[in-house]
Each structure stands twice: as C-alpha cells, then as structure tokens.
PDB file of N, CA, C and O in Angstrom:
ATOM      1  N   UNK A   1     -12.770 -17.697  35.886  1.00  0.00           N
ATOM      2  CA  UNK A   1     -13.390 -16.452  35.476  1.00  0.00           C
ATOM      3  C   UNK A   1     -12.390 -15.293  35.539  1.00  0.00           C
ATOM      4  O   UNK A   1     -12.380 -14.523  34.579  1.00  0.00           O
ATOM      5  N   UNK A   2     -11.487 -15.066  36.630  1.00  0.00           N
ATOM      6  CA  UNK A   2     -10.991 -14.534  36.785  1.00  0.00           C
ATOM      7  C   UNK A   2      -9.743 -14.016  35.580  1.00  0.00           C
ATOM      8  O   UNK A   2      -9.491 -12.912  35.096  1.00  0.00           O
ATOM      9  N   UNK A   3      -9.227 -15.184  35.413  1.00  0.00           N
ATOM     10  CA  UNK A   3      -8.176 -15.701  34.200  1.00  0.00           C
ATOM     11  C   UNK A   3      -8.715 -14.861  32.825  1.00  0.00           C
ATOM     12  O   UNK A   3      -8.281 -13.922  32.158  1.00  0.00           O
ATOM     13  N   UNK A   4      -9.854 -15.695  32.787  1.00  0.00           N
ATOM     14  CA  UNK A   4     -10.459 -15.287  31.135  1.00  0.00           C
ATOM     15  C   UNK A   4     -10.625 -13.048  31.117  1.00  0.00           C
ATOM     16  O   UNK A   4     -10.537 -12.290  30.150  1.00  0.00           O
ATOM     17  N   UNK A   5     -10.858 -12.741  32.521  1.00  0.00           N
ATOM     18  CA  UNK A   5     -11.281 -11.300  32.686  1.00  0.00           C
ATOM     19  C   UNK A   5      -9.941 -10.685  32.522  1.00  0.00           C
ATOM     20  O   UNK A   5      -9.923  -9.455  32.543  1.00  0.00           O
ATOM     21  N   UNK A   6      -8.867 -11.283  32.369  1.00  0.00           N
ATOM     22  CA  UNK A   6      -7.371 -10.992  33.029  1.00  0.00           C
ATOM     23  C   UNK A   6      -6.856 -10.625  30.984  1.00  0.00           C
ATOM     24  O   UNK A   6      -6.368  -9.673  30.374  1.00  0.00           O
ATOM     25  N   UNK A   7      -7.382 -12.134  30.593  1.00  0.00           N
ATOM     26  CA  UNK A   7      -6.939 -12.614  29.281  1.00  0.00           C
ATOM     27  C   UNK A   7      -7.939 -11.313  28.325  1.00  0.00           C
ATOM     28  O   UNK A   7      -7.607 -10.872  27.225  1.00  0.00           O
ATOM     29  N   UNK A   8      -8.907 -10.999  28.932  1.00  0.00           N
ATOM     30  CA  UNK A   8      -9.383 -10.278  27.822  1.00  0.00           C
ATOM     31  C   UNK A   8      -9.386  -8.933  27.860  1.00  0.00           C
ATOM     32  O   UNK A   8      -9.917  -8.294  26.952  1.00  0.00           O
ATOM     33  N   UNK A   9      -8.859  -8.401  28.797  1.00  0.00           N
ATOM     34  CA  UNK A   9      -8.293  -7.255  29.344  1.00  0.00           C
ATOM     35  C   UNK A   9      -6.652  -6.663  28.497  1.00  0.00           C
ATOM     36  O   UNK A   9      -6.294  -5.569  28.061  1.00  0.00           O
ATOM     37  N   UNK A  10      -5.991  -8.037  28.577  1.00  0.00           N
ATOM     38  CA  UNK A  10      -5.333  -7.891  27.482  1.00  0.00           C
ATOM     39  C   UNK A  10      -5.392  -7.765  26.016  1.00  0.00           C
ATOM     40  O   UNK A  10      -4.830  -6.898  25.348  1.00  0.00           O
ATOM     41  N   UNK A  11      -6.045  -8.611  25.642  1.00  0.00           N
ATOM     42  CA  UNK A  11      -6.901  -8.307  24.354  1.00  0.00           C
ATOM     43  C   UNK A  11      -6.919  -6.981  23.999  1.00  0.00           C
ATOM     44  O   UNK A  11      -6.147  -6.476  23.184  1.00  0.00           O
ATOM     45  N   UNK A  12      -8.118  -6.193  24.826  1.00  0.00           N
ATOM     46  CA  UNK A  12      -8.412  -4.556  24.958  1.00  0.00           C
ATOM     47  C   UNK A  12      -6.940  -4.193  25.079  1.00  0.00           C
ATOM     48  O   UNK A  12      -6.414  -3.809  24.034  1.00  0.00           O
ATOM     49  N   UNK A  13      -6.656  -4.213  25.489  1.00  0.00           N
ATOM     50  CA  UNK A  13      -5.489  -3.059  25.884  1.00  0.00           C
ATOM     51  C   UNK A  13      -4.167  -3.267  24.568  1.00  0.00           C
ATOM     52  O   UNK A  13      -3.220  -2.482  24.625  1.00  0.00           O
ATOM     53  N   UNK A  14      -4.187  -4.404  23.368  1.00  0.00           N
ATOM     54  CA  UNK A  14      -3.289  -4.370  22.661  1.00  0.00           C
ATOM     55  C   UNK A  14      -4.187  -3.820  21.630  1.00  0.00           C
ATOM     56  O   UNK A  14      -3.820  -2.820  21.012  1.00  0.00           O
ATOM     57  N   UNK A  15      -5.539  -4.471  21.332  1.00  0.00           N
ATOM     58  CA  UNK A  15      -6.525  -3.723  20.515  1.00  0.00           C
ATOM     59  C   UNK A  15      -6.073  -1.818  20.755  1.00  0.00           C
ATOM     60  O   UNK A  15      -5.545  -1.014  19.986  1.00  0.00           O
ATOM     61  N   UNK A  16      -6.517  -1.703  21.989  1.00  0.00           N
ATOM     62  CA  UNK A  16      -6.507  -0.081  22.119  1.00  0.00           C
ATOM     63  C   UNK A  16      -5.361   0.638  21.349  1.00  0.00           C
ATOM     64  O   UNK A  16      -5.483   1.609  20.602  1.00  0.00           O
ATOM     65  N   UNK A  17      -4.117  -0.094  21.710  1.00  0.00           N
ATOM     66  CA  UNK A  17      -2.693   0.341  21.786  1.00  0.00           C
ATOM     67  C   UNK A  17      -3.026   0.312  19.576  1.00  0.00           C
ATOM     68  O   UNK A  17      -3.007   1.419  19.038  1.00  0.00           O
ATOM     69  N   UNK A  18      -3.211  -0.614  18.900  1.00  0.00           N
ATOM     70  CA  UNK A  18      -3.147  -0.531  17.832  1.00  0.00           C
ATOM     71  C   UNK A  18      -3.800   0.717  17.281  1.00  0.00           C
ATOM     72  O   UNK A  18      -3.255   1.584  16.598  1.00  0.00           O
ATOM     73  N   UNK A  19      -5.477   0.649  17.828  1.00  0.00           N
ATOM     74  CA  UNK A  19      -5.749   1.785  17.486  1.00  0.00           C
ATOM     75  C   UNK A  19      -5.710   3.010  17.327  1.00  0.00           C
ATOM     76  O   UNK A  19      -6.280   3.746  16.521  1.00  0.00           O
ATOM     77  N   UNK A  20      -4.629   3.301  18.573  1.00  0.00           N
ATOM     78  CA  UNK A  20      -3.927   4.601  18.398  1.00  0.00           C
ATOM     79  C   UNK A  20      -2.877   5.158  17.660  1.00  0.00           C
ATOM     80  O   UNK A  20      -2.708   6.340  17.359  1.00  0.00           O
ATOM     81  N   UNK A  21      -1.785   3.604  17.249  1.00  0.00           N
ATOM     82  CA  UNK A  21      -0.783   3.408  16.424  1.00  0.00           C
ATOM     83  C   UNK A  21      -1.497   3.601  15.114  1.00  0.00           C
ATOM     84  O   UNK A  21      -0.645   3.675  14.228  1.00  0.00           O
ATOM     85  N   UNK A  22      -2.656   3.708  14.656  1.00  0.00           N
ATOM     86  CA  UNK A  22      -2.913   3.624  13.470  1.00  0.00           C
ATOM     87  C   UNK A  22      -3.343   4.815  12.972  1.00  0.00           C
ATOM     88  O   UNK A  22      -3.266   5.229  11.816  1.00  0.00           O
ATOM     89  N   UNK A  23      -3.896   5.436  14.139  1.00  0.00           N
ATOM     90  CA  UNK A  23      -5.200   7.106  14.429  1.00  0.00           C
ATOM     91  C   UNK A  23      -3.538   7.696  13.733  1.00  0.00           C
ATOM     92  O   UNK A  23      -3.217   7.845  12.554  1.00  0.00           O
ATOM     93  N   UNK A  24      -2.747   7.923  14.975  1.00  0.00           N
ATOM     94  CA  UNK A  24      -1.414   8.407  14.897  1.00  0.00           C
ATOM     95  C   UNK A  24      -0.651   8.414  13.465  1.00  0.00           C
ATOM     96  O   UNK A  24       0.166   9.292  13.185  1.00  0.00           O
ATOM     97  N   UNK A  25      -0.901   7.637  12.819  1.00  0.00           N
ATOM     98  CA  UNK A  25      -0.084   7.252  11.604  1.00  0.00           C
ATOM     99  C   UNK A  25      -1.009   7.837  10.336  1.00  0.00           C
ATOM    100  O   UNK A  25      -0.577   8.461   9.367  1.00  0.00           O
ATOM    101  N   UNK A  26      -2.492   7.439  10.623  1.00  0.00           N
ATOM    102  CA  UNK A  26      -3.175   8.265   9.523  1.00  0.00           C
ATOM    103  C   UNK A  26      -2.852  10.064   9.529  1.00  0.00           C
ATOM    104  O   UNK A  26      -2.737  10.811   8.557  1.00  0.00           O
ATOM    105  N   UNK A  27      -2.759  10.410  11.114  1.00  0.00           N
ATOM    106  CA  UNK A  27      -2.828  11.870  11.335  1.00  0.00           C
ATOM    107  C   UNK A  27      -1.103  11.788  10.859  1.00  0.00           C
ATOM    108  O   UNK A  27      -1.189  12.648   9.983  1.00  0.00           O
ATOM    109  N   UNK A  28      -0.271  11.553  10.836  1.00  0.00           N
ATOM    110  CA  UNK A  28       1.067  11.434  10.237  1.00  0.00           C
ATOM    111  C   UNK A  28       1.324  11.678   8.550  1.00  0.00           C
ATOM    112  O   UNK A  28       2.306  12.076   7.923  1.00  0.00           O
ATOM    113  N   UNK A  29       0.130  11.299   8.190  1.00  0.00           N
ATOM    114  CA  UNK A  29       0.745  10.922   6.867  1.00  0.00           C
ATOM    115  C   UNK A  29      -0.251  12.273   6.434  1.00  0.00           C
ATOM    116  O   UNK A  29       0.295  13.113   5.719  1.00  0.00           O
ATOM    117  N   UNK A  30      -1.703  12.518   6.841  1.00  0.00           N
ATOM    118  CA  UNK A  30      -1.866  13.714   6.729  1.00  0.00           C
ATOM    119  C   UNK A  30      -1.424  14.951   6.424  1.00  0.00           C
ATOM    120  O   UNK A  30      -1.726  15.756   5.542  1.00  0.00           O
ATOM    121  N   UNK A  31      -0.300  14.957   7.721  1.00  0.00           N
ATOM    122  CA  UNK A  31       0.397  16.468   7.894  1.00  0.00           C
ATOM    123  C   UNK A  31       1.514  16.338   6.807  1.00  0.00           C
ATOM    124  O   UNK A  31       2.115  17.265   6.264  1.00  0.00           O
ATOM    125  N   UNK A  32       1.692  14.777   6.569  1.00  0.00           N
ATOM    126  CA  UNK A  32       2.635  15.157   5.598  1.00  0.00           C
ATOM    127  C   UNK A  32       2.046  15.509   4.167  1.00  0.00           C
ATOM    128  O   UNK A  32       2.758  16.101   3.356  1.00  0.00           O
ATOM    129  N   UNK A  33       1.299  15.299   3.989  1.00  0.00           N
ATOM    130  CA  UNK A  33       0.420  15.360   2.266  1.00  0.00           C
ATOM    131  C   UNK A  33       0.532  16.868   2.165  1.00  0.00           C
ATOM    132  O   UNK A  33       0.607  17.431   1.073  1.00  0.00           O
ATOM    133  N   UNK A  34       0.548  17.876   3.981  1.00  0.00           N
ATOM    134  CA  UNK A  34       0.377  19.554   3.357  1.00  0.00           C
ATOM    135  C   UNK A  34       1.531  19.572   2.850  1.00  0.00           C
ATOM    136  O   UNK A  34       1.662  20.621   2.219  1.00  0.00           O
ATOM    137  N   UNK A  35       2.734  18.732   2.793  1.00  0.00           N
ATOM    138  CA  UNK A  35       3.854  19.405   2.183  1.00  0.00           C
ATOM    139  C   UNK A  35       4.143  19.325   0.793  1.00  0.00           C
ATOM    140  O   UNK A  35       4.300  18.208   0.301  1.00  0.00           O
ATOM    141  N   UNK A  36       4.220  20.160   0.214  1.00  0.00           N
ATOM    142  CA  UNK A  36       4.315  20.122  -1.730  1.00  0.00           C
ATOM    143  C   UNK A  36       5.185  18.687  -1.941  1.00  0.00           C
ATOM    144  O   UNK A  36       4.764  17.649  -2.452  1.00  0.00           O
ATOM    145  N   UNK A  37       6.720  18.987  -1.310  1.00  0.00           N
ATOM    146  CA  UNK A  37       7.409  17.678  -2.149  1.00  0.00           C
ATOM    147  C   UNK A  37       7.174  16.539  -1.439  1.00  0.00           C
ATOM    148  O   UNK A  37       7.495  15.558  -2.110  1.00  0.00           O
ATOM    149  N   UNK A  38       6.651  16.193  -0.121  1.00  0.00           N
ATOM    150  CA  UNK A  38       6.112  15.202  -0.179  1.00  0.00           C
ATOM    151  C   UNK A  38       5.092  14.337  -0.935  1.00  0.00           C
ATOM    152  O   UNK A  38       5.152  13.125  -1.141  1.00  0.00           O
ATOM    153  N   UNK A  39       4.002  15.340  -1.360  1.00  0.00           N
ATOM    154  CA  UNK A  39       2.515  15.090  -2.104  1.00  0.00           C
ATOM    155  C   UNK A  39       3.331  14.287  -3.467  1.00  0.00           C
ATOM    156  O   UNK A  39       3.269  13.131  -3.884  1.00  0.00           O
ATOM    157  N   UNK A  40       4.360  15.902  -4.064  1.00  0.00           N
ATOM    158  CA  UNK A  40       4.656  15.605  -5.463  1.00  0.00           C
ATOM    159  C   UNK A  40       5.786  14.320  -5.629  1.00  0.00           C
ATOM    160  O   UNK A  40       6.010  13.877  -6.756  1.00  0.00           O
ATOM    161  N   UNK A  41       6.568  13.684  -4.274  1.00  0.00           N
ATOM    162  CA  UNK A  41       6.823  12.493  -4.818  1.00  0.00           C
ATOM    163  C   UNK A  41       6.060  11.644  -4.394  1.00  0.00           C
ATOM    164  O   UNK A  41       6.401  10.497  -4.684  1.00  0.00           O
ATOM    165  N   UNK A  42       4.989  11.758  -3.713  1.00  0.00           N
ATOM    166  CA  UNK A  42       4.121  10.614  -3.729  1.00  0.00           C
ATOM    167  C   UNK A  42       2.983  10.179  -5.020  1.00  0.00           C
ATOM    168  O   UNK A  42       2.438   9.087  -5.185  1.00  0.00           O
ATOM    169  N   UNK A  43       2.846  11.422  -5.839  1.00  0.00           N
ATOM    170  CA  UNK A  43       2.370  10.829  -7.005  1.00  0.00           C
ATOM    171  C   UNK A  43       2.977  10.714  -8.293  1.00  0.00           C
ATOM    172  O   UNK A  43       2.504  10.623  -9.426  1.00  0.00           O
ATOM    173  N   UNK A  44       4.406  10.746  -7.740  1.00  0.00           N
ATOM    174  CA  UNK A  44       5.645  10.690  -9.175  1.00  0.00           C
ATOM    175  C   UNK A  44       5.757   9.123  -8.625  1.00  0.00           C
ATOM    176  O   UNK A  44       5.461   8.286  -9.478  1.00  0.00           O
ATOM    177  N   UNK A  45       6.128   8.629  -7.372  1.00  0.00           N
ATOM    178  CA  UNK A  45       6.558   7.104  -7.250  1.00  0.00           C
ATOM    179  C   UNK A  45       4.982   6.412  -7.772  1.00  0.00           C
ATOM    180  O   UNK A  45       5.022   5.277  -8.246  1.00  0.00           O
ATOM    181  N   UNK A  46       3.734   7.064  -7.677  1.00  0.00           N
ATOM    182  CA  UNK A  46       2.312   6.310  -8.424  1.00  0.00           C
ATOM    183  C   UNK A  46       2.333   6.542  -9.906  1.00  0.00           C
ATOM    184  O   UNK A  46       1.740   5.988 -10.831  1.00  0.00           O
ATOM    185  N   UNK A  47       3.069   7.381  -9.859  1.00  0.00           N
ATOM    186  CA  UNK A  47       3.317   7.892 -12.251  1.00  0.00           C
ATOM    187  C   UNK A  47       4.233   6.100 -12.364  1.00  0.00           C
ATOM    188  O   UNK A  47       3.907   4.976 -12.746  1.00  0.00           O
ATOM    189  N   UNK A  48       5.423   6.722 -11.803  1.00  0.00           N
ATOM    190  CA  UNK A  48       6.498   5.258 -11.919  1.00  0.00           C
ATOM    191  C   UNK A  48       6.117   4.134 -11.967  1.00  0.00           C
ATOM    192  O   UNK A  48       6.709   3.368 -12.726  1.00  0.00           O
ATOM    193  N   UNK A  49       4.888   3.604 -11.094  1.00  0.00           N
ATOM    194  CA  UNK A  49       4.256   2.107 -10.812  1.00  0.00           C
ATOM    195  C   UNK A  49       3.735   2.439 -12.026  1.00  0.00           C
ATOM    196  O   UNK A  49       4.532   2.178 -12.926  1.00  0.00           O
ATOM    197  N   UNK A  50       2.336   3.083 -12.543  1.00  0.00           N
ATOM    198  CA  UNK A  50       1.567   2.941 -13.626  1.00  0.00           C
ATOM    199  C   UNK A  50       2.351   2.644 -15.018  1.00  0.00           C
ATOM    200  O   UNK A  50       1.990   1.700 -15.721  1.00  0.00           O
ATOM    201  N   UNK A  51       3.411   3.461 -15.384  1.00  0.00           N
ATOM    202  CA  UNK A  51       4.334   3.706 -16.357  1.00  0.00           C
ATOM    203  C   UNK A  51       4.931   1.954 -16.023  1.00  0.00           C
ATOM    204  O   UNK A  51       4.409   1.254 -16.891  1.00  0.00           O
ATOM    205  N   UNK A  52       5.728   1.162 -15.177  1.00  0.00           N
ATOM    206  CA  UNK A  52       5.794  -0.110 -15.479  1.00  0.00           C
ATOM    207  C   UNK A  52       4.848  -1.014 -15.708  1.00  0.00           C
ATOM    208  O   UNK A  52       4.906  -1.915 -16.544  1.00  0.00           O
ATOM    209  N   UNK A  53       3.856  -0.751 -14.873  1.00  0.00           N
ATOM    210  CA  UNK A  53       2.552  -1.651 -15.397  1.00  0.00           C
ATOM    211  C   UNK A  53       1.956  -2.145 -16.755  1.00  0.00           C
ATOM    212  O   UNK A  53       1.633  -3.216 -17.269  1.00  0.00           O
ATOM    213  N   UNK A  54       1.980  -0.483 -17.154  1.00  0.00           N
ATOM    214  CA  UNK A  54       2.080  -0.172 -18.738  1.00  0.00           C
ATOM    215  C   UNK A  54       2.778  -0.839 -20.118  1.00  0.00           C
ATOM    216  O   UNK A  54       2.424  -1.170 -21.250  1.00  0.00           O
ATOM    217  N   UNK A  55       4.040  -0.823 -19.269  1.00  0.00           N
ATOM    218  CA  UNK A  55       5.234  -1.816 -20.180  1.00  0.00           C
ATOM    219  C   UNK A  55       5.639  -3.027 -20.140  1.00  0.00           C
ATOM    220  O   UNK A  55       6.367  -3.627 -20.930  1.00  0.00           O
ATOM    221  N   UNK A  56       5.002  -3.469 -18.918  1.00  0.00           N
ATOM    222  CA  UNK A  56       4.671  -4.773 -18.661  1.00  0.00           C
ATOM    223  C   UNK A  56       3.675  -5.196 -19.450  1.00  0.00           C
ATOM    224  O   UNK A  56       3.927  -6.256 -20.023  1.00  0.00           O
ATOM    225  N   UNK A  57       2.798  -4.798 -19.636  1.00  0.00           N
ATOM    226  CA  UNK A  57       1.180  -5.288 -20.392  1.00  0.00           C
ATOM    227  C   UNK A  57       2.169  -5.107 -21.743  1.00  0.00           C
ATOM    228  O   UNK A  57       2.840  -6.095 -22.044  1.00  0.00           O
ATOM    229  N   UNK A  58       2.295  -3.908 -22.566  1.00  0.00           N
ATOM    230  CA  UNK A  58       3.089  -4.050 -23.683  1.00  0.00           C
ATOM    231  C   UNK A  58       3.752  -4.618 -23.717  1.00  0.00           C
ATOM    232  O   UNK A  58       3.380  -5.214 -24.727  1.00  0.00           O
ATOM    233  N   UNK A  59       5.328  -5.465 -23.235  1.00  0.00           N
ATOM    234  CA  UNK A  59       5.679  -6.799 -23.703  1.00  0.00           C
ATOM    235  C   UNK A  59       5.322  -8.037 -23.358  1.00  0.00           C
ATOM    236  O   UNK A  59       5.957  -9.061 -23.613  1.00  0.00           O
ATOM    237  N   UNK A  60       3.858  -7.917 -22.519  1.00  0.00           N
ATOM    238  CA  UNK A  60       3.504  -9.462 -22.894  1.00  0.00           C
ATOM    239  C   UNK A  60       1.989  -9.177 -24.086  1.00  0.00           C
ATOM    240  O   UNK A  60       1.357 -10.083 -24.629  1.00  0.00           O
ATOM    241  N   UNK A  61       1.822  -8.234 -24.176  1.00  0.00           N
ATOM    242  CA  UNK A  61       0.834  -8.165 -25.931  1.00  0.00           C
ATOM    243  C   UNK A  61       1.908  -8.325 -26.759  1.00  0.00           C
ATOM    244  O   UNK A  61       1.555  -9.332 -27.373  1.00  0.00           O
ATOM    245  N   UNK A  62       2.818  -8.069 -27.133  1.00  0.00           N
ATOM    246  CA  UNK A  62       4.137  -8.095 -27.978  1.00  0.00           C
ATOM    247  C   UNK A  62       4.725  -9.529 -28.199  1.00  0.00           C
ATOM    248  O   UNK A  62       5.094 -10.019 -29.267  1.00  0.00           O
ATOM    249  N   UNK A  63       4.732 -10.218 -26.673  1.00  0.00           N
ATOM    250  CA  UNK A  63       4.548 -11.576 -26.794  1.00  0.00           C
ATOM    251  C   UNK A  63       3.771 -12.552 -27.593  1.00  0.00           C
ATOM    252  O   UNK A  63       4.087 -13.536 -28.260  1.00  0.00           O
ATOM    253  N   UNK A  64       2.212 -11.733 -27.199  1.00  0.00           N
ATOM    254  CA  UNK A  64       1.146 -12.552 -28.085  1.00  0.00           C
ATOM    255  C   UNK A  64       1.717 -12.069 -29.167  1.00  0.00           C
ATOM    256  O   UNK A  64       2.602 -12.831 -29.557  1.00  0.00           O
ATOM    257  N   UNK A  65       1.589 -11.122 -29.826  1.00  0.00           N
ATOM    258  CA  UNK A  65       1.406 -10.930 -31.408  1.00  0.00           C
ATOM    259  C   UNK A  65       2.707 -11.842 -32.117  1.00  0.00           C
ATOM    260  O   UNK A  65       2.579 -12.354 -33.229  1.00  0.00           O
ATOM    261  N   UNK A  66       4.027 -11.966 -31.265  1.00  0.00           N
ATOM    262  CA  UNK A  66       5.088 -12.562 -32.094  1.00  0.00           C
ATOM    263  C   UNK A  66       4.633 -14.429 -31.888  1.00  0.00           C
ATOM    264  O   UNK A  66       5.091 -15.199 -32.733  1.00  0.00           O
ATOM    265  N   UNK A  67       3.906 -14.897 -30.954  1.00  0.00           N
ATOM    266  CA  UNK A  67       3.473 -15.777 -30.720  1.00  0.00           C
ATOM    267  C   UNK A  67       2.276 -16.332 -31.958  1.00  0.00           C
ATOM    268  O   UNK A  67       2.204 -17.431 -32.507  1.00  0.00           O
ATOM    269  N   UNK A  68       1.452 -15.163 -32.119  1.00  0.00           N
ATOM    270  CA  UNK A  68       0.579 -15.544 -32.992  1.00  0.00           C
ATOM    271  C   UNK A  68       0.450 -15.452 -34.762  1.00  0.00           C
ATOM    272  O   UNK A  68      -0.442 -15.843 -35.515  1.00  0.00           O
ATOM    273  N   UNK A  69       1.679 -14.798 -35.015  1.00  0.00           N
ATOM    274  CA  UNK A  69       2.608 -14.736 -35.834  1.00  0.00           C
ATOM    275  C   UNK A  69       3.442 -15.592 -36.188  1.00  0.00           C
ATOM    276  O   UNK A  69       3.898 -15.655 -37.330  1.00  0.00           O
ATOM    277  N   UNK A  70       3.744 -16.363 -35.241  1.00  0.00           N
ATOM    278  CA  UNK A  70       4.816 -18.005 -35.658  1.00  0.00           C
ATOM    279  C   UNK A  70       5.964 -17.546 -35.495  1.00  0.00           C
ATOM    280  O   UNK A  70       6.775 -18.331 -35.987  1.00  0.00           O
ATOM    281  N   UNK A  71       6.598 -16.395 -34.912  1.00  0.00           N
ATOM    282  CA  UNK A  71       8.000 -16.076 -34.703  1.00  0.00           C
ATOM    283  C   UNK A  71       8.106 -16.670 -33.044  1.00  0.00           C
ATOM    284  O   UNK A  71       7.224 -17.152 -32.333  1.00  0.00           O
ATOM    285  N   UNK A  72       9.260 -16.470 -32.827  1.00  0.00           N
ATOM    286  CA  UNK A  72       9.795 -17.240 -31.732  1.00  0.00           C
ATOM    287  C   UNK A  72      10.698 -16.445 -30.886  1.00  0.00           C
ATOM    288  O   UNK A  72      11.239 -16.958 -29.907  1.00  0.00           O
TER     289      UNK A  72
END
C-alpha cells in the first residue's frame, strides 16, 4: 500500500509539474501575441503554409488534367 501511495504521488507531482509547464507557456505565448511583429510574423509564416498548400493542390490538379489528357 504504501509503495502504490509513494508511486502515485509521483504521478501527481509530474502531472502537476506539466500543468504548470503548459499554464506558463500558454501565458508566454500570450504576452507575446501583444507584440505587433511577433503577431505579424506569426500570420505571415500561416500566409506561407496556405500559399504552399495552394501550389501543392495546383500541381497535382495539373497532374490530373495532363494525365487525363494522355500527355505524360
């Protein structure tokens, strides 16, 4: 009994420890969003992802059409 009270004590206490690592990190990223060029490259590196996504889908439709076309 003792063991298992020992073992789950640990448990709690790495649980706890995460939860604060995480509280901490949300309130982190927070304070950073008040800052203009942080915000504005955080939704220029989300422009960048969308914009490849984009051109990804366009050369594999480009694929189909030369595919369904009989070119090679």
């Amino acid at each position: 009994m003792k063991e298992s009270a020992k073992a789950q004590h640990e448990v709690d206490k790495a649980n706890f420890a995460a939860a604060k690592a995480e509280s901490k990190a949300q309130w982190e990223e927070a304070k950073a969003m008040g800052k203009p060029e942080t915000r504005k490259a955080l939704m220029q590196e989300e422009r960048d992802k969308q914009i490849a996504a984009a051109q990804e889908r366009a050369a594999e439709a480009q694929k189909r059409i030369d595919l369904a076309q009989g070119r090679n």
